[in-house]
C-alpha positions as CSV (number, residue, x, y, z in Angstrom):
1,X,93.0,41.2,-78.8
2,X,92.8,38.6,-76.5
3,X,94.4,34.9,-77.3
4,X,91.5,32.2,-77.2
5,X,93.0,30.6,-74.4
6,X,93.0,34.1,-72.5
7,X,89.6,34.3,-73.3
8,X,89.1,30.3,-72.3
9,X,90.5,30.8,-68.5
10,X,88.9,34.4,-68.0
11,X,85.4,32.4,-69.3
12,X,86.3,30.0,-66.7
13,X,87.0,32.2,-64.2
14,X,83.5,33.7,-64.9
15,X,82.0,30.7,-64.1
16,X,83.6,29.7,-60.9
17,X,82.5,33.1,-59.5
18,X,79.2,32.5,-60.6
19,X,79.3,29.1,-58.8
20,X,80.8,30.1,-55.7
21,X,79.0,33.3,-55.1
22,X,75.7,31.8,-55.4
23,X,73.3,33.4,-53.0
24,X,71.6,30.0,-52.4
25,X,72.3,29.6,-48.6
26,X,71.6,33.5,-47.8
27,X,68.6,32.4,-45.5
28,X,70.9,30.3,-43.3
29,X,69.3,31.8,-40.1
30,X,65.7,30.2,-40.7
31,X,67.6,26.8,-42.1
32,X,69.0,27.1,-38.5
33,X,65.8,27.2,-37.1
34,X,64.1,24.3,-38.7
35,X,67.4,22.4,-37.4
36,X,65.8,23.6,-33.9
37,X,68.9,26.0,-32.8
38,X,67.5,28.9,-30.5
39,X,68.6,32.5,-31.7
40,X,71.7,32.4,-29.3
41,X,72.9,29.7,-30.7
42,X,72.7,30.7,-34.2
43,X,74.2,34.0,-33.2
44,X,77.1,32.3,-32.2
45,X,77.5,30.3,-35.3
46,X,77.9,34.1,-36.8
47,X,79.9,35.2,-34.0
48,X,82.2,32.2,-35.0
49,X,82.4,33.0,-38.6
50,X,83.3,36.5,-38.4
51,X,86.2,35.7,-35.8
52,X,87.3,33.4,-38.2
53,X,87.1,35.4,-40.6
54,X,89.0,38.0,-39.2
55,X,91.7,36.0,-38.1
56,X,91.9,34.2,-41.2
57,X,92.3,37.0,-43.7
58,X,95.4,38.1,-44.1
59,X,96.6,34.6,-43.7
60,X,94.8,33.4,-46.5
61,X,96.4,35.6,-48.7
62,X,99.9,35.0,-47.8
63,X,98.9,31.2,-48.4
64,X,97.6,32.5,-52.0
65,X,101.3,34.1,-52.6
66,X,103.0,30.9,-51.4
67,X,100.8,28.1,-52.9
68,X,99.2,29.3,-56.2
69,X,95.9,31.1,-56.9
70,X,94.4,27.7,-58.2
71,X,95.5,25.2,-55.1
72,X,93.8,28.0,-53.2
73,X,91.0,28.4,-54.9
74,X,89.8,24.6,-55.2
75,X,90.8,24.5,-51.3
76,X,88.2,27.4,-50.8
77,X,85.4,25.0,-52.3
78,X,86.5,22.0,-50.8
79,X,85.9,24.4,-47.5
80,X,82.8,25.0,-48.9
81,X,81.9,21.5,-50.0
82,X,82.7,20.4,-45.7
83,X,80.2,22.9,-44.8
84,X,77.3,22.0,-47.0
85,X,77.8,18.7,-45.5
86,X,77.9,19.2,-42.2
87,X,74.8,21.7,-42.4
88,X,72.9,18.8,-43.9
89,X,73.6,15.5,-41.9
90,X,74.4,17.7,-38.3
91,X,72.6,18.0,-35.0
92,X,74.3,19.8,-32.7
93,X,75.4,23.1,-32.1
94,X,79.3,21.8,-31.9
95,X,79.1,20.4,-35.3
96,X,77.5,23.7,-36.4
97,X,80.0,25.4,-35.1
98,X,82.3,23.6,-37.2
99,X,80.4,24.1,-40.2
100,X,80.9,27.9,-39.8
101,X,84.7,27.6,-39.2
102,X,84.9,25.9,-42.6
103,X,82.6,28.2,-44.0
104,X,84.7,31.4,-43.5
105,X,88.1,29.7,-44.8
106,X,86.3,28.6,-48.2
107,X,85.4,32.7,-48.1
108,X,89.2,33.6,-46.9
109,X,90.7,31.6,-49.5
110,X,89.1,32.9,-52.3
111,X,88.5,36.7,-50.9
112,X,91.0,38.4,-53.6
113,X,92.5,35.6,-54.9
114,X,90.4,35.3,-58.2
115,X,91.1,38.6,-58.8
116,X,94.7,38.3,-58.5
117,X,94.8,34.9,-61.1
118,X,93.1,37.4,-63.3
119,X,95.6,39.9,-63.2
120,X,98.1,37.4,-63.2
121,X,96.7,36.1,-66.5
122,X,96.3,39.4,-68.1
123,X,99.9,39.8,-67.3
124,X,101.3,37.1,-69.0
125,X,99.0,38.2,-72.4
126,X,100.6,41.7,-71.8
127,X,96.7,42.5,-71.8
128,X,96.7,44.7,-68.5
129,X,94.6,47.7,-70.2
130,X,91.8,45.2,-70.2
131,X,91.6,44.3,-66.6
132,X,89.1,47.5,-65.9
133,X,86.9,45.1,-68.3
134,X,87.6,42.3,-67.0
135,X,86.7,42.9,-63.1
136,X,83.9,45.0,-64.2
137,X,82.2,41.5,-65.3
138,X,83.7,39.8,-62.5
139,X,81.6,41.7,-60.3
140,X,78.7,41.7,-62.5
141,X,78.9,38.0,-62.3
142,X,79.0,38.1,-58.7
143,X,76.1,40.1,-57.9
144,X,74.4,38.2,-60.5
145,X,74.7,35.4,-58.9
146,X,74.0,36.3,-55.7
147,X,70.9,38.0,-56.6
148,X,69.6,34.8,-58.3
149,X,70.5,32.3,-55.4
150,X,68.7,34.6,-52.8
151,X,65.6,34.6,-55.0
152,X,66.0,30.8,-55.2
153,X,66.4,31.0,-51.9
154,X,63.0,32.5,-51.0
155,X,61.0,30.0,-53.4
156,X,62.2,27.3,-51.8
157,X,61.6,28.8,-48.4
158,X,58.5,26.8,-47.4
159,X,59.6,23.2,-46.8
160,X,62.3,22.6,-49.2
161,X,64.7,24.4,-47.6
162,X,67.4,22.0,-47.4
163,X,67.8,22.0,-51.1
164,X,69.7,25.1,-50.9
165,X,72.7,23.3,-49.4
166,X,72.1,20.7,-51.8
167,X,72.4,23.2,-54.4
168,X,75.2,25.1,-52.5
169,X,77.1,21.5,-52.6
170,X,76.5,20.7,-56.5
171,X,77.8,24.8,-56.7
172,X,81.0,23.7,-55.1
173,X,81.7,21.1,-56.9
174,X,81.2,22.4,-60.4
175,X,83.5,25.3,-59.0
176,X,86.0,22.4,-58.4
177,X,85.8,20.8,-61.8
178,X,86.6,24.7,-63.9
179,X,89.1,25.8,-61.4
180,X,90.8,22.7,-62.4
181,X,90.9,23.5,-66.0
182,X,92.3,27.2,-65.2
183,X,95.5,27.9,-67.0
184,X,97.0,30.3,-64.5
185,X,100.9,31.5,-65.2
186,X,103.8,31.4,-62.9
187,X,104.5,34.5,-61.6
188,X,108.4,33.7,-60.7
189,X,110.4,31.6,-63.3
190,X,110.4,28.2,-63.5
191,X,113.7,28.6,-62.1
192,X,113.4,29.9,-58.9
193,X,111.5,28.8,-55.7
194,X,108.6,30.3,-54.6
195,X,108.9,33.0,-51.7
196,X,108.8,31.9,-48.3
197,X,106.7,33.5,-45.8
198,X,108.9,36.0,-44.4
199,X,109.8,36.6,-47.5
200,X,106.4,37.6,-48.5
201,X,105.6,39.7,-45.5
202,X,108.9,41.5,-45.9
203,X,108.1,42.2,-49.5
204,X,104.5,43.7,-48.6
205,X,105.5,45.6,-45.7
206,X,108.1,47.1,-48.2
207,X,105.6,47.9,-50.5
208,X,103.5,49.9,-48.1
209,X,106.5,52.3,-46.7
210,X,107.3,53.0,-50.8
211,X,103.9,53.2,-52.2
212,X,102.3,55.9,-50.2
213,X,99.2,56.6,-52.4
214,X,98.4,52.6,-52.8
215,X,98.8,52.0,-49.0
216,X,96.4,55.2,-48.5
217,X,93.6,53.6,-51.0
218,X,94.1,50.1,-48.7
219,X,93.4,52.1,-45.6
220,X,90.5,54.1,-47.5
221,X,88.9,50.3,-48.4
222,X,89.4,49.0,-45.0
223,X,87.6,51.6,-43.2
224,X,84.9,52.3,-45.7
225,X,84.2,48.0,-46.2
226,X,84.2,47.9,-42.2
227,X,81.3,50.8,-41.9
228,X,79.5,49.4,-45.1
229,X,80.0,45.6,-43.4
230,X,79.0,47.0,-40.2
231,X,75.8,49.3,-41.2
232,X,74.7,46.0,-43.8
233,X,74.8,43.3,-40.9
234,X,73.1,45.2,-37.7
235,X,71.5,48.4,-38.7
């Protein structure tokens, strides 16, 4: 059974995914156009993003380890919040540009990192066994939301477009404000200091020469998310 105050930051936690996975801003690419960028500029505003993306990942998550799930996660919206408003007050493609950078750190910062406060909370209640629960609805949440942003999305498709930043932008900030009443525990005792980035790469590189089955389901994720990524964006 679940302490209320387990149940408190895990309802929290709910409602920070729903915020931040909103689907509101999925039709970015016509946005772009009624901001009068040509298709080869847009396509390098994606081109950005991934890069970024992929040079951002595993960084972000060593930044997780070092400075807590919930700096992280409120730095992930504030990302997000810089985005929204430079895709509502820019007009030009350098600004754009921008505006995509930021936009894949708010995604690094929090890719995993939710998760992980999760576990970490579960942890401390000694409530593991219920984790399988617990991400089931975090993912539920997620598509949830997602599914009602992009049908938000398409009513407001006609001339209101820009309201979907607008929304995207209250989203954030509501994210802010319940990630800032999450009650995540220390994973190291109050104690000690907080591993330093070598540190943390050492201890992950161990983990993958003495866990042999976990480091063949990470490889097993990575290729299958790169062909499912790959096949959903240019099929």
């Amino acid at each position: 059974m679940l302490s209320p105050l387990i149940r408190r930051n895990l309802q929290l936690s709910y409602g920070y995914a729903a915020c931040s996975f909103l689907g509101i801003t999925t039709l970015w690419v016509i946005f772009l156009q009624q901001r009068g960028l040509s298709l080869v500029a847009i396509g390098l505003c994606e081109s950005v993003f991934h890069l970024t993306s992929f040079l951002s990942e595993v960084p972000s998550g060593v930044i997780a380890d070092r400075f807590g799930y919930r700096s992280v996660l409120i730095s992930s919206r504030l990302m997000a919040i810089g985005h929204a408003i430079i895709m509502l007050t820019a007009h030009s493609l350098g600004w754009f540009l921008l505006a995509f950078v930021l936009q894949a750190w708010a995604y690094n910062l929090q890719s995993g990192t939710l998760a992980a406060a999760q576990y970490d909370i579960l942890v401390a209640a000694d409530a593991t066994r219920s984790y399988p629960h617990v991400t089931t609805v975090l993912n539920t949440t997620i598509e949830i939301a997602d599914t009602v942003g992009v049908v938000l999305a398409g009513w407001l498709l006609g001339h209101h477009l820009i309201w979907t930043y607008w929304i995207y932008l209250v989203a954030a900030l509501m994210a802010v404000l319940l990630t800032a009443g999450l009650k995540i525990p220390a994973v190291i005792a109050p104690t000690e200091s907080r591993p330093g980035l070598q540190q943390i790469t050492v201890a992950a590189w161990h983990v993958l020469q003495t866990q042999p089955r976990l480091r063949a389901l990470i490889l097993f994720d990575a290729v299958f998310s790169a062909v499912s990524t790959t096949y959903y964006y240019y099929f």
